[in-house]
C-alpha positions in Angstrom: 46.0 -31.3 20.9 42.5 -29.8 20.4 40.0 -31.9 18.6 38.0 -29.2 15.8 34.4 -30.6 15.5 33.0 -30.5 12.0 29.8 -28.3 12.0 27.0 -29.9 10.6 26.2 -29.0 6.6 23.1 -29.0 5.2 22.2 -31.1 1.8 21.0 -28.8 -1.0 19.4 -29.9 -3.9 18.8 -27.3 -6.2 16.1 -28.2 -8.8 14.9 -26.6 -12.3 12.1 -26.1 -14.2 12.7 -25.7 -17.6 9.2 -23.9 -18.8 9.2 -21.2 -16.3 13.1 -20.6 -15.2 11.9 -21.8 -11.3 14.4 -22.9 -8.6 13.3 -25.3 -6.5 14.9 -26.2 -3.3 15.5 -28.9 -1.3 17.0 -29.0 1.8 17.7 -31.7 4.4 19.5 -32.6 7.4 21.4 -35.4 6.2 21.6 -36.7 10.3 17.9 -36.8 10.6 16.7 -36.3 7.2 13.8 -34.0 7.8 13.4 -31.9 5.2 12.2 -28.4 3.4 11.0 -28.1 -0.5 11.0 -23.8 -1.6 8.7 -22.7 -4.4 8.1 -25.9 -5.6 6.3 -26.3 -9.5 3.0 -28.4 -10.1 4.7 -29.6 -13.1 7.8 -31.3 -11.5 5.8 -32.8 -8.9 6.6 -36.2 -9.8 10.6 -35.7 -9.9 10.2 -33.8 -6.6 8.5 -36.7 -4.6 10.9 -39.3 -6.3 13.8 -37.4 -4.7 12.3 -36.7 -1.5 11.8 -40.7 -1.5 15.5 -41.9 -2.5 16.7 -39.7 0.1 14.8 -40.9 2.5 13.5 -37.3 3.7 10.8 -36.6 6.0 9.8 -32.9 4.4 8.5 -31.2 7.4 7.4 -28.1 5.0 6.3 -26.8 1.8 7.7 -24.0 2.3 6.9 -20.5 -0.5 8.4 -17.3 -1.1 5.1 -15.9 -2.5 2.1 -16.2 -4.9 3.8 -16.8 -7.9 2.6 -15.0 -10.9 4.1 -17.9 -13.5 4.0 -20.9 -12.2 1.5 -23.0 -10.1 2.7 -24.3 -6.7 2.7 -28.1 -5.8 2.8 -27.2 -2.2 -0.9 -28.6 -1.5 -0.1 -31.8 -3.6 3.0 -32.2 -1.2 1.3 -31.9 1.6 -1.9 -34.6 0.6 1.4 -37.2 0.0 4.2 -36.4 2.7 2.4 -34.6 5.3 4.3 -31.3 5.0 3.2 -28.3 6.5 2.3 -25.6 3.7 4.5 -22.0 4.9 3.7 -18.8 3.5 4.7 -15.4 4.9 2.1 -13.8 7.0 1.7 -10.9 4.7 0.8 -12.9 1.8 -3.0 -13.6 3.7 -3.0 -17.2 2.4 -5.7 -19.1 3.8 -5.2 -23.1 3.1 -2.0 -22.8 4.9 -0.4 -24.5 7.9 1.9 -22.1 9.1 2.1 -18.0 8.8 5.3 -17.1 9.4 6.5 -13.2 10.2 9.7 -11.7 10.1 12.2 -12.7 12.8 10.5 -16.7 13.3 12.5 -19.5 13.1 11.2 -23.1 11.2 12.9 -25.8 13.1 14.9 -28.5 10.7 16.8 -31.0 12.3 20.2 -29.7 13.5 19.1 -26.3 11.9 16.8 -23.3 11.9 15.8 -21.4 9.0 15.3 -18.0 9.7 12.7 -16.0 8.3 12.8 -12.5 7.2 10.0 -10.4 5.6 11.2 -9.3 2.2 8.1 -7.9 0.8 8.1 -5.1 -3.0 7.8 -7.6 -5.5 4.2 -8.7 -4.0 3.3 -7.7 -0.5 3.6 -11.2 1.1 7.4 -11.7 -0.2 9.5 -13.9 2.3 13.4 -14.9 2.1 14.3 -17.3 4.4 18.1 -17.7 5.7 19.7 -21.0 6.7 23.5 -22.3 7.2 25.0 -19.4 5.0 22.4 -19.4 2.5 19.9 -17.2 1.9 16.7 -18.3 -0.6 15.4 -15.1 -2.6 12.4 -16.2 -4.4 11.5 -12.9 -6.7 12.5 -10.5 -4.2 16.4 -10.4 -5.1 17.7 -12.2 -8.3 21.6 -12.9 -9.6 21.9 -9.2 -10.5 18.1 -8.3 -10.9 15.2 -8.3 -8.7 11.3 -8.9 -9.6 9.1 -6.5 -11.2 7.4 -4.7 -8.5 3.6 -3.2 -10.8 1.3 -5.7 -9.6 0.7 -7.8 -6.7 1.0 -4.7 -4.3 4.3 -4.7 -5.2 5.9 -1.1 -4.8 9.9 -0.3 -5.7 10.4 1.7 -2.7 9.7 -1.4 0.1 11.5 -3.7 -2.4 14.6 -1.2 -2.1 14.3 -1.0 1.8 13.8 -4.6 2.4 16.6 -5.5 0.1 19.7 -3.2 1.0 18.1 -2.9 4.8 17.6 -6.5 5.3 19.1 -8.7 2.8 22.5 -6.8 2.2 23.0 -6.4 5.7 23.7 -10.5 6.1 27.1 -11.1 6.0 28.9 -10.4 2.4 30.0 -14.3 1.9 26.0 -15.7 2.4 24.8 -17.5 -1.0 22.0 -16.1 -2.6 19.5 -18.9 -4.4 16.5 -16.7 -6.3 13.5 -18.2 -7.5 14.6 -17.5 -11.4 17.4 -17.2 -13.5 16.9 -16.6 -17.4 20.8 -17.3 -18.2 21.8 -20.3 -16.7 23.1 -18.4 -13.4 23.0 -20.7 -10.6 23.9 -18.5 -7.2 25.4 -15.3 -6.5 26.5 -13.7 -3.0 25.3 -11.0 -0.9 28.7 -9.6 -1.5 28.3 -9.8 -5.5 24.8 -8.1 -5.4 25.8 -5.3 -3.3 28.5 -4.6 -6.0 27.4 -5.3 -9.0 23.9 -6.0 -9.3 22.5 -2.7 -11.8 19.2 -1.8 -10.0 20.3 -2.3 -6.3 24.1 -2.4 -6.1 27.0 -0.3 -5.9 25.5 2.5 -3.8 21.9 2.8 -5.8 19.7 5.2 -4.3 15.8 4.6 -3.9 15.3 7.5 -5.8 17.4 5.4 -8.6 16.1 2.3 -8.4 11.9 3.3 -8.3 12.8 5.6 -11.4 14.3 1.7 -13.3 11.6 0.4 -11.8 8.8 2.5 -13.1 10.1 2.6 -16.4 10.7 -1.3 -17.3 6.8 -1.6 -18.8 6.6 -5.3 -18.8 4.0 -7.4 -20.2 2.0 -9.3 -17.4 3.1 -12.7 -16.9 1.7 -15.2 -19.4 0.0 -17.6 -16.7 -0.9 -14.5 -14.2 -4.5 -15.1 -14.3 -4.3 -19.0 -14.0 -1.1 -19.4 -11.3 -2.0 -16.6 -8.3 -5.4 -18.0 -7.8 -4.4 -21.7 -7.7 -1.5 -20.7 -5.7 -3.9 -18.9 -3.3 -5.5 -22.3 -3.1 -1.6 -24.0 -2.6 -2.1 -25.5 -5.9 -5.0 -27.8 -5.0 -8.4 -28.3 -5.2 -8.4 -25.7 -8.1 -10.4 -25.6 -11.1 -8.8 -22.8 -13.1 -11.5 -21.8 -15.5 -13.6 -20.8 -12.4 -11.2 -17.8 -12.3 -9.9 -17.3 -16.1 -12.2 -16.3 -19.1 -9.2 -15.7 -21.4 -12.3 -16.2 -24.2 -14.5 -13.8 -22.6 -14.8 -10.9 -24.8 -17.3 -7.9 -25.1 -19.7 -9.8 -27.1 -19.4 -11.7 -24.0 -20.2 -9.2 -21.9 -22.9 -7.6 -23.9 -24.8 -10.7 -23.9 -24.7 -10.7 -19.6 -25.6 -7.6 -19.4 -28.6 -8.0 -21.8 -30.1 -10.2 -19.1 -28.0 -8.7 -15.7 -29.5 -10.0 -12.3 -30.2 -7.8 -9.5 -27.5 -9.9 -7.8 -24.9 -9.3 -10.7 -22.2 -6.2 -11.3 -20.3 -5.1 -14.2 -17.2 -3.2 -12.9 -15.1 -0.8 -14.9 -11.5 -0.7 -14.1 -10.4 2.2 -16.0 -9.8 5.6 -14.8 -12.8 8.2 -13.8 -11.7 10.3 -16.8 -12.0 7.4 -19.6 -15.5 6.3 -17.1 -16.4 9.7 -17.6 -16.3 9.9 -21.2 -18.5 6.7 -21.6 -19.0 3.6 -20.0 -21.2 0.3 -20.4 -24.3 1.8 -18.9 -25.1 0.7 -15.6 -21.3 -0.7 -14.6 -19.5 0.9 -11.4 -16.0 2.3 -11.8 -13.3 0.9 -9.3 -10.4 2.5 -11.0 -7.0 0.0 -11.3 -5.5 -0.1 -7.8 -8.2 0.7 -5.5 -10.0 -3.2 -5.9 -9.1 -4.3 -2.1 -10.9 -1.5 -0.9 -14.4 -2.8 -2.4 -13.9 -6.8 -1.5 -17.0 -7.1 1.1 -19.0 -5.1 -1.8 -18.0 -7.2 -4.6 -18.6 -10.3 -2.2 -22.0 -9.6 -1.8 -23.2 -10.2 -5.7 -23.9 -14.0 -7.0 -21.3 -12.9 -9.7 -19.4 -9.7 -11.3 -17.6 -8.7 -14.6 -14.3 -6.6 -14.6 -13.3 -4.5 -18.0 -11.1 -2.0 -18.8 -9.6 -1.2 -21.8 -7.4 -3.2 -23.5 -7.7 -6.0 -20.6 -4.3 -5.6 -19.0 -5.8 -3.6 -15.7 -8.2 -6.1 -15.5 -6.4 -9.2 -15.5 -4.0 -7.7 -13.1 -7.8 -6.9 -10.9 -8.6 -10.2 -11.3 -5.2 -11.3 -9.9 -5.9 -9.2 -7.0 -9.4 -9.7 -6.1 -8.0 -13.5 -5.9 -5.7 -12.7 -3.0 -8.3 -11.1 -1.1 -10.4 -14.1 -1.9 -12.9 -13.3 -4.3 -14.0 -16.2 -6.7 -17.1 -14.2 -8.2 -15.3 -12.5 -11.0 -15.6 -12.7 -14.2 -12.8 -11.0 -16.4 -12.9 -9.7 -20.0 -9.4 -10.4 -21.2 -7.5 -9.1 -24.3 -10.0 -6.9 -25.1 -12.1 -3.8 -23.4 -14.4 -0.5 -24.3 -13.4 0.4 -27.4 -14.5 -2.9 -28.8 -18.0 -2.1 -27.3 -18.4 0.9 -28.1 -16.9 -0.7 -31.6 -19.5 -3.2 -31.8 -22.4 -0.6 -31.7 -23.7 -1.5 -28.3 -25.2 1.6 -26.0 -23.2 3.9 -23.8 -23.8 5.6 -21.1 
């Protein structure tokens, strides 16, 4: 009579924060208890560690699906207390990390390997990683949803290719963990988003889903301008009002440029139409979108100011001047040129 060996099961802990709607996972080879954290929140740092010590886990990573928008990481205080190595995808251009990982590399975990696959649209650095049936989502794919894809280099039509060419072509019964749920869903299956999930499922094309897509019109993320630049710094050794001026106003603004150094720059971020029709004399127009292409030039002042109009473009700016690693900016939120030209002050 044959003898059937029971394959070895991975211990899942799957962990909540109540503020921001994160998952947080833990995951451990119970045989030799070395262990992975994914997406793990500043705030529940204390619960985390306190697991990770009754368990008795050696966390070999902090591992993170991307640079969060909503919450800031704990990653960098994981690794100062455990020794973890931080993981970010490749893409992402993360700098105080320990390991870049690309699509097709394998993490070593005990008895186990989790896979990585390249699962960028939501941001441009999104990674999914697939272990022992399970696969973890982060924004990219949610229980019948998927993140927003209108900042962050995200773009619809890479989120759509990555998700129905990658993710739903792993077998039907894998478990899908997301990074969020906002109605006390738990897990779905591959199987279960292919059918039913509105934007992606049941035979959506990319011509249907960038069309949902472009017409959601969200409101940035409360925390945007405070969470992707400490997560660009793995959530430590971050001093957060170096990169958010949510008080900086126009009056603000008028008063720096009343005495602007040779070594300082005032950037408009609107379009070269509303730039065109008046603008706070002497500032440069980098319309919304085209910021990456003017890092070394922006790196070169002592400091810089971004406005727009309303302050939406520029917050989002801000956001991604941070991932390319500027620390110089200065942003006028909640506010923009109508206020100036409101207030009286000259226009050019």
């Amino acid at each position: 009579m044959a003898i059937e060996i029971a394959k070895p099961q991975l211990l899942l802990r799957q962990l909540f924060d109540r503020d921001t709607y994160t998952y947080t996972y833990l995951l451990v080879d119970p045989e030799t208890r070395q262990g992975a954290i994914i997406d793990a929140v500043k705030e529940q740092f204390d619960r985390d560690l306190e697991i990770i010590k009754e368990l008795g886990v050696e966390l070999l990573y902090a591992i993170e699906t991307h640079a969060h928008a909503d919450h800031i990481t704990s990653a960098g205080m994981l690794r100062q207390n455990t020794g973890a190595k931080i993981v970010f995808g490749e893409a992402a251009g993360i700098q105080e990390i320990d390991l870049a990982v690309k699509d097709g590399d394998e993490l070593s975990l005990g008895r186990f390997s989790i896979k990585v696959l390249s699962t960028p649209g939501h941001t441009s650095g999104c990674t999914s990683y697939y272990v022992d049936g399970m696969v973890f989502t982060g924004d990219c794919l949610l229980i019948h949803g998927c993140g927003r894809t209108d900042f962050q280099q995200g773009d619809a039509k890479t989120l759509y290719e990555n998700v129905t060419g990658k993710l739903f072509t792993l077998p039907e019964e894998t478990i899908v963990y997301p990074g969020h749920d906002y109605k006390g869903r738990t897990s779905s299956t591959i199987g279960e988003e292919k059918r039913w999930n509105p934007r992606l499922g049941g035979g959506q094309t990319a011509i249907e889903f960038i069309r949902i897509m472009s017409d959601l019109n969200l409101d940035m993320p409360k925390k945007i301008n405070e969470a992707v630049p400490a997560n660009v710094a793995v959530g430590s050794d971050y001093n957060p009002r170096q990169y958010v001026h949510e008080d900086f106003t126009m009056d603000d603004l008028h008063r720096a440029w009343e005495q602007l150094g040779d070594n300082e720059l005032i950037i408009d971020n609107r379009t070269p139409e509303e730039y065109a029709e008046g603008h706070v004399p002497g500032s440069i127009n980098l319309p919304f979108g085209e910021e990456a292409r003017h890092v070394d030039t922006i790196k070169k002042y002592a400091k810089a100011y971004i406005y727009c109009r309303s302050g939406r473009r520029a917050q989002t700016a801000l956001t991604n001047l941070a991932l390319a690693g500027i620390d110089n900016v200065t942003c006028v939120s909640h506010t923009g040129m109508p206020d100036w030209v409101k207030a009286g002050y000259d226009v050019e």
